[in-house]
PDB file of N, CA, C and O in Angstrom:
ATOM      1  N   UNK A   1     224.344 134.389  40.045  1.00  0.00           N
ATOM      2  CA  UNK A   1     225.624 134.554  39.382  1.00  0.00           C
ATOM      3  C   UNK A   1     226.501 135.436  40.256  1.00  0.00           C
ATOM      4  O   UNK A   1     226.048 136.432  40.820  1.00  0.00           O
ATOM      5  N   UNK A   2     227.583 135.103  40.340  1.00  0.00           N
ATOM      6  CA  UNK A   2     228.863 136.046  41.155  1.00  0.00           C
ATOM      7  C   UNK A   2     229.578 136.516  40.274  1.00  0.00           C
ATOM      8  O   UNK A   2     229.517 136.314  39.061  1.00  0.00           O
ATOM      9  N   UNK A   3     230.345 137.218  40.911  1.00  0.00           N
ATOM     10  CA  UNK A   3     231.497 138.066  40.143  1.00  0.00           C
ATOM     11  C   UNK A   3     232.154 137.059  39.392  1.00  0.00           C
ATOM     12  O   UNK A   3     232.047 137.073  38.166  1.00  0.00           O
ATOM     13  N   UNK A   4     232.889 136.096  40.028  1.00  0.00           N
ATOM     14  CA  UNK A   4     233.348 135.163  39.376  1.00  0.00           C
ATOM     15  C   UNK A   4     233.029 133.997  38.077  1.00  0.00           C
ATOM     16  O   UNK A   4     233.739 133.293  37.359  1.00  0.00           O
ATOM     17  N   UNK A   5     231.421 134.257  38.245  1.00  0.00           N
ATOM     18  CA  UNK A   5     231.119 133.659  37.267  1.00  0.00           C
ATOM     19  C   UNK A   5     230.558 134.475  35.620  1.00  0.00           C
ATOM     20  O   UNK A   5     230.160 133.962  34.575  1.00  0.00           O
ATOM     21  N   UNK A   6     230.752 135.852  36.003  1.00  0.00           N
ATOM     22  CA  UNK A   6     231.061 136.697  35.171  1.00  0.00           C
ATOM     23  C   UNK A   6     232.300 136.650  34.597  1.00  0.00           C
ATOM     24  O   UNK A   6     232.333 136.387  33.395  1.00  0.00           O
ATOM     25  N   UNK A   7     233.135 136.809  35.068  1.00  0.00           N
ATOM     26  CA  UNK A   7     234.785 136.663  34.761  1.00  0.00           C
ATOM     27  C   UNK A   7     234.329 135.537  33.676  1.00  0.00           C
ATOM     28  O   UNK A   7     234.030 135.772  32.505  1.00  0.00           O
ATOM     29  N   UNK A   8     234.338 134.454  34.216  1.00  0.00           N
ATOM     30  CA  UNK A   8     234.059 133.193  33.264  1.00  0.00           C
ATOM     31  C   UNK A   8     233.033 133.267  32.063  1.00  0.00           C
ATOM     32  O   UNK A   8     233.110 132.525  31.083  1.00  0.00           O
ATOM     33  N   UNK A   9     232.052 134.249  32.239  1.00  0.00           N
ATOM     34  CA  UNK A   9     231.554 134.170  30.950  1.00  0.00           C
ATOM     35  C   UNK A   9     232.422 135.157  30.145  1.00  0.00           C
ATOM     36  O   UNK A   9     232.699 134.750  29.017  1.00  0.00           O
ATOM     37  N   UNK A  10     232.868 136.260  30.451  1.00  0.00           N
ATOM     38  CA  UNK A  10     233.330 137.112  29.683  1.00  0.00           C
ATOM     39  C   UNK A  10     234.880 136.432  29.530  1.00  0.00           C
ATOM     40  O   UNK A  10     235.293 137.115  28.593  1.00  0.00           O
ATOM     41  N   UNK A  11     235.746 135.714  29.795  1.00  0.00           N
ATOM     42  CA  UNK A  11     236.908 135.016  29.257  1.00  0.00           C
ATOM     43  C   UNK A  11     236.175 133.707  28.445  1.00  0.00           C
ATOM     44  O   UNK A  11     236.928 132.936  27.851  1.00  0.00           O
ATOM     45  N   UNK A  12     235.154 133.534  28.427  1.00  0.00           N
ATOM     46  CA  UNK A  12     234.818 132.154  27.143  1.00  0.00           C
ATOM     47  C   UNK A  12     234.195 132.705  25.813  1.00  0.00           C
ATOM     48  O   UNK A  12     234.287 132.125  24.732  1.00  0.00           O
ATOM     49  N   UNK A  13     233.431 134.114  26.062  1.00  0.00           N
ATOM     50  CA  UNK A  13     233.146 134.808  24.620  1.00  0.00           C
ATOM     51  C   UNK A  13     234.157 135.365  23.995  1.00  0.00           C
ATOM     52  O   UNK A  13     234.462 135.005  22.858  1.00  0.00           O
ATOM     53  N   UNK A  14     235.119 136.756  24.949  1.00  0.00           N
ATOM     54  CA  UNK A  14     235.883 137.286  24.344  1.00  0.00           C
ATOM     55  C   UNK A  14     237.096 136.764  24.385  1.00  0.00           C
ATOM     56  O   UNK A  14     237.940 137.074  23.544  1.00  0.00           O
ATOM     57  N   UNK A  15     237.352 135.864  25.417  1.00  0.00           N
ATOM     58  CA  UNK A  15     238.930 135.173  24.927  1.00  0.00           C
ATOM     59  C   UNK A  15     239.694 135.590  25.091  1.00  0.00           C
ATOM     60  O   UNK A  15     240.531 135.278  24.243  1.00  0.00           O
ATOM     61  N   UNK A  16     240.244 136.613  26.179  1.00  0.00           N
ATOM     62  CA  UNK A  16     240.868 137.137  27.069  1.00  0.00           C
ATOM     63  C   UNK A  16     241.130 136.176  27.995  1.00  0.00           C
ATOM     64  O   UNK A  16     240.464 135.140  28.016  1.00  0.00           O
ATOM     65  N   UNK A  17     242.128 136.410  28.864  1.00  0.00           N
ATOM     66  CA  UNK A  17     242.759 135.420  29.520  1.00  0.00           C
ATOM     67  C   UNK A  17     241.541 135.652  30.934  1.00  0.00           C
ATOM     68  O   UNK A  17     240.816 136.628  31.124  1.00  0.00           O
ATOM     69  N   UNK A  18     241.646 134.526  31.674  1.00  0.00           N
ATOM     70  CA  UNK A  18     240.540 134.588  33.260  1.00  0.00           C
ATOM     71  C   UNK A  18     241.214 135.632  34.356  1.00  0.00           C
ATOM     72  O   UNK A  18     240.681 135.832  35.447  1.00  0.00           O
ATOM     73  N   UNK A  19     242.064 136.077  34.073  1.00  0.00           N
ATOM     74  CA  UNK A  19     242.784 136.870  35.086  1.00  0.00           C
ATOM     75  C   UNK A  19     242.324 138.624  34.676  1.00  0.00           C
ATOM     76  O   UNK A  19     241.958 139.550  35.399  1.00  0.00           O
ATOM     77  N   UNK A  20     242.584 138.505  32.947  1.00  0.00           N
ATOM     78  CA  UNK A  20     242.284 139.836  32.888  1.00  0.00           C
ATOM     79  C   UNK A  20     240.247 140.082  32.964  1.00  0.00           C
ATOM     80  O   UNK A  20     239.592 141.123  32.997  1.00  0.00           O
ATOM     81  N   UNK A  21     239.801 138.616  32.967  1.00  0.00           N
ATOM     82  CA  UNK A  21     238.549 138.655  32.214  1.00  0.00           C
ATOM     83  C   UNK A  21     237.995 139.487  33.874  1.00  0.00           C
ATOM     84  O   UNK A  21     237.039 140.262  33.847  1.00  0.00           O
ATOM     85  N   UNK A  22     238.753 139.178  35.233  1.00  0.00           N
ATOM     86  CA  UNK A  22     238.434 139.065  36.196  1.00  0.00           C
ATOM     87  C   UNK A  22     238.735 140.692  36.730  1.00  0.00           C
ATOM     88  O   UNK A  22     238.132 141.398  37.539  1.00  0.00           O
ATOM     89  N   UNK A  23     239.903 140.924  35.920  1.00  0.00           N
ATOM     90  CA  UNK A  23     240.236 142.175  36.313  1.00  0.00           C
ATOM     91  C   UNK A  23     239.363 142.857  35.752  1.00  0.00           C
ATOM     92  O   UNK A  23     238.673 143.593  36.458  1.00  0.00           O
ATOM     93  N   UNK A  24     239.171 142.811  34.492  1.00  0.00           N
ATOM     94  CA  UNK A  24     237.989 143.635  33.781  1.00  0.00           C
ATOM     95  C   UNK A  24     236.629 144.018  34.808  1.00  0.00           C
ATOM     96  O   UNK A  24     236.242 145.098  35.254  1.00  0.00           O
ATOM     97  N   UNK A  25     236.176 142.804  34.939  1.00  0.00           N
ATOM     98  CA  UNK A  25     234.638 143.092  35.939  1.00  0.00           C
ATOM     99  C   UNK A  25     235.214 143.853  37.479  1.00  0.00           C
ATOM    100  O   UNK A  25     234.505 144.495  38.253  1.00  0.00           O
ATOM    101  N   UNK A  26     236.273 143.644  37.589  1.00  0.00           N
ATOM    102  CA  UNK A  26     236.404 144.608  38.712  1.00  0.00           C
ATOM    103  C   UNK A  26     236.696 146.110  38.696  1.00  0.00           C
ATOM    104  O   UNK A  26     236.528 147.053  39.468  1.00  0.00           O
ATOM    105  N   UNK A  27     237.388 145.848  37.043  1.00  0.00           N
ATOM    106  CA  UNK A  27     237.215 147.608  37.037  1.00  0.00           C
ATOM    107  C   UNK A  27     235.756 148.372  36.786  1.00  0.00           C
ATOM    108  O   UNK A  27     235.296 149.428  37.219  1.00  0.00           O
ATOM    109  N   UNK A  28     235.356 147.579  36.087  1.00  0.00           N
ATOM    110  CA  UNK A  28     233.418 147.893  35.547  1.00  0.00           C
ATOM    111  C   UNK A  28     232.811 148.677  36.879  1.00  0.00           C
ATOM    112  O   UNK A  28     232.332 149.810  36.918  1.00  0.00           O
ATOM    113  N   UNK A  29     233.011 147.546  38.155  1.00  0.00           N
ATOM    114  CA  UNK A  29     231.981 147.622  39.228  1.00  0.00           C
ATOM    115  C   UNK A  29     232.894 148.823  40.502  1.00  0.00           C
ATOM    116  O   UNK A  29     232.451 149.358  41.518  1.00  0.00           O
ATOM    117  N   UNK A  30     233.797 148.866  40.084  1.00  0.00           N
ATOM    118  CA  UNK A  30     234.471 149.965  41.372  1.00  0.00           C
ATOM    119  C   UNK A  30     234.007 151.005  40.554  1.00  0.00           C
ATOM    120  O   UNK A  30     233.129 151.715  41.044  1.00  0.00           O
ATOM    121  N   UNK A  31     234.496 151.321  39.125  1.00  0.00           N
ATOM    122  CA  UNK A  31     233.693 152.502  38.495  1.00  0.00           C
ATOM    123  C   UNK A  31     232.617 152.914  38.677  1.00  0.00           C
ATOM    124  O   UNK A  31     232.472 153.966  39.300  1.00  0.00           O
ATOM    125  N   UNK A  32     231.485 152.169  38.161  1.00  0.00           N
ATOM    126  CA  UNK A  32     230.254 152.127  38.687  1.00  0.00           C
ATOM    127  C   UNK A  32     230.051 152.706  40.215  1.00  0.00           C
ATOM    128  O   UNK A  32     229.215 153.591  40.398  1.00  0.00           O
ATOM    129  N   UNK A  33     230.972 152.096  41.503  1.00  0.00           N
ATOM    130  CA  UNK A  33     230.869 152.319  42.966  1.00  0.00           C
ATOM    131  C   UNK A  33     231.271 153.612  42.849  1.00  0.00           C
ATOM    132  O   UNK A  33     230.411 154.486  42.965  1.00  0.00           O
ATOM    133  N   UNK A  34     232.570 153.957  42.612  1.00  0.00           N
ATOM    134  CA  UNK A  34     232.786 155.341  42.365  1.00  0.00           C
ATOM    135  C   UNK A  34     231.899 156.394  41.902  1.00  0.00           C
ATOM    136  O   UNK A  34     231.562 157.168  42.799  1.00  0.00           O
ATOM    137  N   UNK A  35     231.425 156.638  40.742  1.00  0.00           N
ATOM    138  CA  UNK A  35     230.171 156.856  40.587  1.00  0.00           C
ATOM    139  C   UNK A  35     229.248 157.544  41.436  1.00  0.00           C
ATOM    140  O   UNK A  35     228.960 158.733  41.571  1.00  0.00           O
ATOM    141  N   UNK A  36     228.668 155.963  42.238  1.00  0.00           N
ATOM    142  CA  UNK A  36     227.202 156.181  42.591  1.00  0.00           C
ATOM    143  C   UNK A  36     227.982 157.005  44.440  1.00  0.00           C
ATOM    144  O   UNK A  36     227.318 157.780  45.128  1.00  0.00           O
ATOM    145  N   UNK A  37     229.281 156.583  44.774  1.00  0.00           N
ATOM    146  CA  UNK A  37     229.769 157.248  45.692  1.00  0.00           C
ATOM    147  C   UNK A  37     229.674 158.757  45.640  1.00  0.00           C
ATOM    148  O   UNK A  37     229.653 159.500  46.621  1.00  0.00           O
ATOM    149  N   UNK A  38     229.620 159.100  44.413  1.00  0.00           N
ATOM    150  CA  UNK A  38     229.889 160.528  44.439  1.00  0.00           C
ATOM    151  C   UNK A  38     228.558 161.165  44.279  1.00  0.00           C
ATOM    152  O   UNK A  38     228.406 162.342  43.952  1.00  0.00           O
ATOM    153  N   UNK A  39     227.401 160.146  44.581  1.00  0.00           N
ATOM    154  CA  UNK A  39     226.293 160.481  44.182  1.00  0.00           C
ATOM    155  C   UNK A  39     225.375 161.026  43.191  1.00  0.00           C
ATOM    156  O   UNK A  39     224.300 161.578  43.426  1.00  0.00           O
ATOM    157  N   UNK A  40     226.002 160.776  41.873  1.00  0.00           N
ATOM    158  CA  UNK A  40     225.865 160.714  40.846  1.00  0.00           C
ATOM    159  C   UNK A  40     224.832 159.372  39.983  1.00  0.00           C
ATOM    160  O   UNK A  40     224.908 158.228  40.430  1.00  0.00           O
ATOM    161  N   UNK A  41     224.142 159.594  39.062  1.00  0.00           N
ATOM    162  CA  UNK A  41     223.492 158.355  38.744  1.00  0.00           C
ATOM    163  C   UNK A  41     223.892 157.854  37.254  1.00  0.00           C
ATOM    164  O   UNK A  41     224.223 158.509  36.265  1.00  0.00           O
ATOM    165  N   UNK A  42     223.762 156.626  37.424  1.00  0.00           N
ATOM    166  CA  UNK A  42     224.315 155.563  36.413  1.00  0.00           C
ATOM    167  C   UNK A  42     223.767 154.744  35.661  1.00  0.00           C
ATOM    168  O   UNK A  42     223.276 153.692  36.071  1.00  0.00           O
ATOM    169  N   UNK A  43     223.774 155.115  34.450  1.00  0.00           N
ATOM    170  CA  UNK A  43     222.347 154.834  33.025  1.00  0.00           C
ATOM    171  C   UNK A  43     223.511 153.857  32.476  1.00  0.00           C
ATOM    172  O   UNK A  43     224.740 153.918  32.504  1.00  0.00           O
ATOM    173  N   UNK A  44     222.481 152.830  31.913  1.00  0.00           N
ATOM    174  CA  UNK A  44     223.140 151.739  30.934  1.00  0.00           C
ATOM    175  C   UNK A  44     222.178 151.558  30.470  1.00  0.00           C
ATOM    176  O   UNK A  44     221.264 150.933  31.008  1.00  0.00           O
ATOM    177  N   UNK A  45     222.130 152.319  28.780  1.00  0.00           N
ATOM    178  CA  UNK A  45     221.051 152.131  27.950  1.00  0.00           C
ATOM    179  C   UNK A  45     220.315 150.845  27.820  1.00  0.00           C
ATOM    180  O   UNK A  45     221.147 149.952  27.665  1.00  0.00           O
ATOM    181  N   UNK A  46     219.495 150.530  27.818  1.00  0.00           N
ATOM    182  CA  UNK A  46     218.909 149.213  28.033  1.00  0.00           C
ATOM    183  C   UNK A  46     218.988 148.190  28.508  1.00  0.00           C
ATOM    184  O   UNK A  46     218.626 147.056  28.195  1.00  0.00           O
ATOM    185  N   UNK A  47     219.593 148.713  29.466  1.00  0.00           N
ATOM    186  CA  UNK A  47     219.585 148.111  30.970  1.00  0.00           C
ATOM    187  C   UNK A  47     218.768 148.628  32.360  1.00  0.00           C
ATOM    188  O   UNK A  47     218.135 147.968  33.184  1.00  0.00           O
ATOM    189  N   UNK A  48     219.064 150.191  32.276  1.00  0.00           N
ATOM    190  CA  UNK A  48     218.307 150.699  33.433  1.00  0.00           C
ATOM    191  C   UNK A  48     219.749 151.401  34.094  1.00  0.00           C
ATOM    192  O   UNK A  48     220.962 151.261  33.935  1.00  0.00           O
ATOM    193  N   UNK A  49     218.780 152.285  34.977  1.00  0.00           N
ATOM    194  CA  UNK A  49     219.650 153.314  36.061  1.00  0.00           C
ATOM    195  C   UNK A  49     219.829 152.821  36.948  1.00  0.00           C
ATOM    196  O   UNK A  49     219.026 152.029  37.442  1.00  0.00           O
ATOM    197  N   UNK A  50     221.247 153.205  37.587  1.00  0.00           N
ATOM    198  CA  UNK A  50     221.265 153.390  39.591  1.00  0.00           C
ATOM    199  C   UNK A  50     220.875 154.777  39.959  1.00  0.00           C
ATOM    200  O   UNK A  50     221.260 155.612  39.140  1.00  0.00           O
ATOM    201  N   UNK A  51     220.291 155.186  40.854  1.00  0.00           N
ATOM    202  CA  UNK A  51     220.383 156.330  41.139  1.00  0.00           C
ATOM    203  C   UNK A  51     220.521 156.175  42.654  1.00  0.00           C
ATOM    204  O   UNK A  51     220.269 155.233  43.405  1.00  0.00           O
ATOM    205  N   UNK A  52     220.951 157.269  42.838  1.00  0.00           N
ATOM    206  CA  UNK A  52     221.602 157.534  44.805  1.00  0.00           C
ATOM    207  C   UNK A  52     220.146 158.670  45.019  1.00  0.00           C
ATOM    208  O   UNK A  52     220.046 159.705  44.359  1.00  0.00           O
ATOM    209  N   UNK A  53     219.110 158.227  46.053  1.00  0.00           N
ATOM    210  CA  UNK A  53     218.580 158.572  46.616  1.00  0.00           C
ATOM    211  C   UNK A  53     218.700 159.137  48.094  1.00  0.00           C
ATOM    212  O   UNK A  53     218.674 158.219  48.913  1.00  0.00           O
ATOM    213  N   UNK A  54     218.817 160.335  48.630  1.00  0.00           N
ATOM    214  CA  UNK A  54     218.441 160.840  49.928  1.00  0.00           C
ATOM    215  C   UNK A  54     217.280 160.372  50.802  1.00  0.00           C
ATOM    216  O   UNK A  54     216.109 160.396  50.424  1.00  0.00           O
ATOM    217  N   UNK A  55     217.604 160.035  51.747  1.00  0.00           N
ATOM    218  CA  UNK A  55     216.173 159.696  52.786  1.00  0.00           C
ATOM    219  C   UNK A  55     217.023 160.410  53.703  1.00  0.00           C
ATOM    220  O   UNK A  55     218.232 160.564  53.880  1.00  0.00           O
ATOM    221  N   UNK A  56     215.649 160.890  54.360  1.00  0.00           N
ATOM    222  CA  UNK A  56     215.473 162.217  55.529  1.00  0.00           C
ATOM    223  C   UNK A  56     215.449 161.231  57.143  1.00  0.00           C
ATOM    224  O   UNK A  56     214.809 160.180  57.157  1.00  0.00           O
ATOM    225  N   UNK A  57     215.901 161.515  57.912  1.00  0.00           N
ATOM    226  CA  UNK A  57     215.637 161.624  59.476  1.00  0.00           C
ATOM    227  C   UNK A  57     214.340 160.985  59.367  1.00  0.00           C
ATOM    228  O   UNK A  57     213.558 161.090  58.422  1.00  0.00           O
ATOM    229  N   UNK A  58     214.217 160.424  60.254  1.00  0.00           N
ATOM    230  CA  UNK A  58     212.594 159.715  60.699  1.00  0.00           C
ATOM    231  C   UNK A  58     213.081 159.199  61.881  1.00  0.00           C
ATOM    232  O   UNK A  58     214.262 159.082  62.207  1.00  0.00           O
ATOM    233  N   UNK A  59     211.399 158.690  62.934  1.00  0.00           N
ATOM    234  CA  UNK A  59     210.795 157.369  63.478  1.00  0.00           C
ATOM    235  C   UNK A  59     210.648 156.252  63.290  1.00  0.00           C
ATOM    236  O   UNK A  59     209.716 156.025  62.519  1.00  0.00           O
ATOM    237  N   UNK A  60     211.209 155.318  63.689  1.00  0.00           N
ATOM    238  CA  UNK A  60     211.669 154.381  63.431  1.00  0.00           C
ATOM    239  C   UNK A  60     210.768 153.662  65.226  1.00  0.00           C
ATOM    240  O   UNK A  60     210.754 154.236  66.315  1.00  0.00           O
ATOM    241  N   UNK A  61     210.207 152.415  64.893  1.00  0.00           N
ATOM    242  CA  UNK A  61     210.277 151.677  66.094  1.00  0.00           C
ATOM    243  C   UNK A  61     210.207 150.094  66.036  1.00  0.00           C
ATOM    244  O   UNK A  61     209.554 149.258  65.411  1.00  0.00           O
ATOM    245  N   UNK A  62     211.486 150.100  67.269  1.00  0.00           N
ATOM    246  CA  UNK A  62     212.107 148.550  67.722  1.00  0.00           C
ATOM    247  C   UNK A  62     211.044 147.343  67.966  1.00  0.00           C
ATOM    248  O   UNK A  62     210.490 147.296  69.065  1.00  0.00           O
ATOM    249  N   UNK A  63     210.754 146.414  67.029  1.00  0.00           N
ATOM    250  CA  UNK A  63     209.571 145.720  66.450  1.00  0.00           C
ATOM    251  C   UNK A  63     209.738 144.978  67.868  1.00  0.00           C
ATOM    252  O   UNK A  63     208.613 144.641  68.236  1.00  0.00           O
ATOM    253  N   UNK A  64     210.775 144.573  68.858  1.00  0.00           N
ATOM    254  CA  UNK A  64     210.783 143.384  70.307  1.00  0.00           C
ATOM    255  C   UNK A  64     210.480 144.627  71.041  1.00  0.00           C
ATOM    256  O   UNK A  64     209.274 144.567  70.802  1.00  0.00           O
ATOM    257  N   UNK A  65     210.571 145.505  71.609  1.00  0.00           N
ATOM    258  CA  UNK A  65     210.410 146.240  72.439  1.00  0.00           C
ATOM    259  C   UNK A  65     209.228 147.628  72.133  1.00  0.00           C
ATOM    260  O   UNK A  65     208.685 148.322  72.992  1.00  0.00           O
ATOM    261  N   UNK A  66     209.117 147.694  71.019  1.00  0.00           N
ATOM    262  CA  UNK A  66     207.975 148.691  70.787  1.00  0.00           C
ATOM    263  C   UNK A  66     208.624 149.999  71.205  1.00  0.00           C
ATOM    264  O   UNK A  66     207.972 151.001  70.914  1.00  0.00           O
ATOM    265  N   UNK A  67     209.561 150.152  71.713  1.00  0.00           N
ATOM    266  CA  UNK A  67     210.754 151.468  71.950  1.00  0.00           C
ATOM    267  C   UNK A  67     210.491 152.362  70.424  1.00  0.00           C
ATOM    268  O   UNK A  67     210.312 151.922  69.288  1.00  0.00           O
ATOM    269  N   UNK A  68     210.544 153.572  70.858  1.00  0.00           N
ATOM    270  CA  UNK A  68     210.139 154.461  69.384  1.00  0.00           C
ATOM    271  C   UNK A  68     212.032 155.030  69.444  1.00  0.00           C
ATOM    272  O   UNK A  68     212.618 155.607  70.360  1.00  0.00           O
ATOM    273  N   UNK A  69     212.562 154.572  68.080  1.00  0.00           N
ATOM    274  CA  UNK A  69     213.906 155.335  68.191  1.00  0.00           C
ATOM    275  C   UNK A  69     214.020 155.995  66.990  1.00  0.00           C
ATOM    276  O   UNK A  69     213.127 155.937  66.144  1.00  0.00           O
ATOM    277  N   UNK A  70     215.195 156.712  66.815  1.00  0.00           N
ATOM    278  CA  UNK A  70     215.218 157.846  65.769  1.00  0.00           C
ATOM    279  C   UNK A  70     216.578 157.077  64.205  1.00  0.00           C
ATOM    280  O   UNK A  70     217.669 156.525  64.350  1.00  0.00           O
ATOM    281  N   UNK A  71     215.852 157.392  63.000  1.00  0.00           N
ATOM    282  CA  UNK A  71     216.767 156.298  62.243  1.00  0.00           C
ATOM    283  C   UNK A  71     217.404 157.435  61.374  1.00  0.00           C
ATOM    284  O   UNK A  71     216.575 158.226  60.924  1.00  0.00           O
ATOM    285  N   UNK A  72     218.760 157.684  61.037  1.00  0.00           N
ATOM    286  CA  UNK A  72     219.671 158.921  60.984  1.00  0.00           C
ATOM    287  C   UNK A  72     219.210 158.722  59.332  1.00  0.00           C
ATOM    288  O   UNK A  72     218.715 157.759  58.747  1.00  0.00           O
ATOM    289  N   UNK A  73     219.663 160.279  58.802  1.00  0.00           N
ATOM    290  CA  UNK A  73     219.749 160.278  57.757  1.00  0.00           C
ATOM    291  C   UNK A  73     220.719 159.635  56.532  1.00  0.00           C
ATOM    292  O   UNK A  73     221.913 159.857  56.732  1.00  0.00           O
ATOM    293  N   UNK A  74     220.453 158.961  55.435  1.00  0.00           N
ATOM    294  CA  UNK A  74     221.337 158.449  54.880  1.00  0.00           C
ATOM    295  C   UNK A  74     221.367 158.487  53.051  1.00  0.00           C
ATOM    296  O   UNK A  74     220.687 159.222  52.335  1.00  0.00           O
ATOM    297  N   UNK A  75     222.063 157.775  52.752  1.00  0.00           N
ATOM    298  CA  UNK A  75     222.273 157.762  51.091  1.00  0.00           C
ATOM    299  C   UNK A  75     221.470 156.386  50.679  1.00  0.00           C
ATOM    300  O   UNK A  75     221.675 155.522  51.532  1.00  0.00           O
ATOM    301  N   UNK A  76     220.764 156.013  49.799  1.00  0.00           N
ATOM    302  CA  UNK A  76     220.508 154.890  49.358  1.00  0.00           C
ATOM    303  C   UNK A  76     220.640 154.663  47.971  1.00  0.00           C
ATOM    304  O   UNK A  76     220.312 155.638  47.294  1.00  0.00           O
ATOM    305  N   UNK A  77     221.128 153.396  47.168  1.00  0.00           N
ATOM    306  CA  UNK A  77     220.943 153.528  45.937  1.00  0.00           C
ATOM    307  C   UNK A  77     219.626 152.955  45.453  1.00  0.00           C
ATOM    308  O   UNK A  77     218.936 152.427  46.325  1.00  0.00           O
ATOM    309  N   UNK A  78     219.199 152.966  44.320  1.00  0.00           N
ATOM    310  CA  UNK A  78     218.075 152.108  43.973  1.00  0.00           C
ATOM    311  C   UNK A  78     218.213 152.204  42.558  1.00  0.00           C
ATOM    312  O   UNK A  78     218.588 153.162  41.881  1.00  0.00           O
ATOM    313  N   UNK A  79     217.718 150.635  42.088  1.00  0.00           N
ATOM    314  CA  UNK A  79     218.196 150.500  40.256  1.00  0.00           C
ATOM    315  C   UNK A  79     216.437 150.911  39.755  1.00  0.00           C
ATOM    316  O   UNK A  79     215.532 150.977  40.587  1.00  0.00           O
ATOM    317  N   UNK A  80     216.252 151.128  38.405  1.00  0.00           N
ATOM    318  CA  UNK A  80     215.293 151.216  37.889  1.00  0.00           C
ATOM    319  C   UNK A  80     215.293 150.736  36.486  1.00  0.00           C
ATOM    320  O   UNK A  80     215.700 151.461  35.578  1.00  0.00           O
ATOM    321  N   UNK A  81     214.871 149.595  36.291  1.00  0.00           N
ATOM    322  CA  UNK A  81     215.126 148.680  34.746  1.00  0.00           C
ATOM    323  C   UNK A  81     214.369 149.425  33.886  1.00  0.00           C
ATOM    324  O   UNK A  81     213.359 150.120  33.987  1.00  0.00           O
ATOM    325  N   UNK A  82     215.092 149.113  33.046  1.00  0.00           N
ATOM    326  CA  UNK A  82     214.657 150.254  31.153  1.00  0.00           C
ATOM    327  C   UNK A  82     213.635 149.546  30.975  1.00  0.00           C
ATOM    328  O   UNK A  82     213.505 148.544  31.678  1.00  0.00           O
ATOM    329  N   UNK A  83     212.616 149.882  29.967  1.00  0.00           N
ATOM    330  CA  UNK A  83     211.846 149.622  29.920  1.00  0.00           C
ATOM    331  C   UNK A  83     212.047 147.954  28.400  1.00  0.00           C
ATOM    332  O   UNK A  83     211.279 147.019  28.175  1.00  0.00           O
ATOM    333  N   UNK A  84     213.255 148.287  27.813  1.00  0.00           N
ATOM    334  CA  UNK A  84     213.527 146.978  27.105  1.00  0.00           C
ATOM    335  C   UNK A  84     213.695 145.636  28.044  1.00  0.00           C
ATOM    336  O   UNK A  84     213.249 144.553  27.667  1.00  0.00           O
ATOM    337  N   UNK A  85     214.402 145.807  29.344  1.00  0.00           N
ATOM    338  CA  UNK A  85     214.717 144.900  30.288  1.00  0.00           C
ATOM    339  C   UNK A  85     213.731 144.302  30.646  1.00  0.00           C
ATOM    340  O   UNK A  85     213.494 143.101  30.512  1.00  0.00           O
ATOM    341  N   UNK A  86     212.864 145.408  31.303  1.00  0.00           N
ATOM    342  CA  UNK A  86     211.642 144.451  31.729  1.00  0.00           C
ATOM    343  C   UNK A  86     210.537 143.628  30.595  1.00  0.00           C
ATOM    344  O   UNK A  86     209.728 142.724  30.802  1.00  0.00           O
ATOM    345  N   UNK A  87     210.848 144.264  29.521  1.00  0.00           N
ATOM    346  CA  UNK A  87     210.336 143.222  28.395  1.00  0.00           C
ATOM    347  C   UNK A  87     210.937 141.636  28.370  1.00  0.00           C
ATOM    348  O   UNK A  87     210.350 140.604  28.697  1.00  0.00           O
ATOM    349  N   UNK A  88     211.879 141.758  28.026  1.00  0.00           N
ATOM    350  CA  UNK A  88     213.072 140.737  28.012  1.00  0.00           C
ATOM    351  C   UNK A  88     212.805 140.057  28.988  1.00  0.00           C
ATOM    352  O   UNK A  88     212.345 138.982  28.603  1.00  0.00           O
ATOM    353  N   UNK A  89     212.873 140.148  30.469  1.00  0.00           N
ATOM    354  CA  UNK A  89     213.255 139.854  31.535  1.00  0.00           C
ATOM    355  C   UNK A  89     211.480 139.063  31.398  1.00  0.00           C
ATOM    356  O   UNK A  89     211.410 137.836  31.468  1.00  0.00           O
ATOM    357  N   UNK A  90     210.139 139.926  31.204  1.00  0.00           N
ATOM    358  CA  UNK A  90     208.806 139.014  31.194  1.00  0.00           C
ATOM    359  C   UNK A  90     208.810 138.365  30.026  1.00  0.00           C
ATOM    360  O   UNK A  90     207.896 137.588  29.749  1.00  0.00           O
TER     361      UNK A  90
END
């Protein structure tokens, strides 16, 4: 499913026009980006979290050349489904 085909479900339930249905999911998901930008984490009750994880400096090596190089420190997000989701979802 894409963004777009969100838009489309949410303008055929709620009946809002496809433009705002479209604008809507784009405000949802920059919020959300905003958010997890600020490194902050993001619960949707029975749905599950984002959370922004830290990873540290490491070794890293170049799988064609076997070269050992150094992989910088960075931000990562990672989701973690509620525990209703993964019911649902099996």
């Amino acid at each position: 499913m894409r963004k777009a085909d969100l838009a489309t479900e949410i303008y055929e339930k709620v009946g809002v026009s496809k433009k705002e249905a479209a604008d809507l999911v784009e405000l949802v998901l920059d919020t959300i980006k905003g958010i997890l930008q600020k490194g902050e984490s993001f619960k949707i009750a029975g749905f599950g979290n984002f959370v922004v994880r830290s990873k540290g400096p490491r070794k890293g090596r170049n799988p064609r050349t076997g070269e050992e190089i150094g992989i910088t420190p960075r931000r990562v997000v990672t989701f973690r489904p509620s525990q209703i989701f993964k019911k649902y979802v099996n």
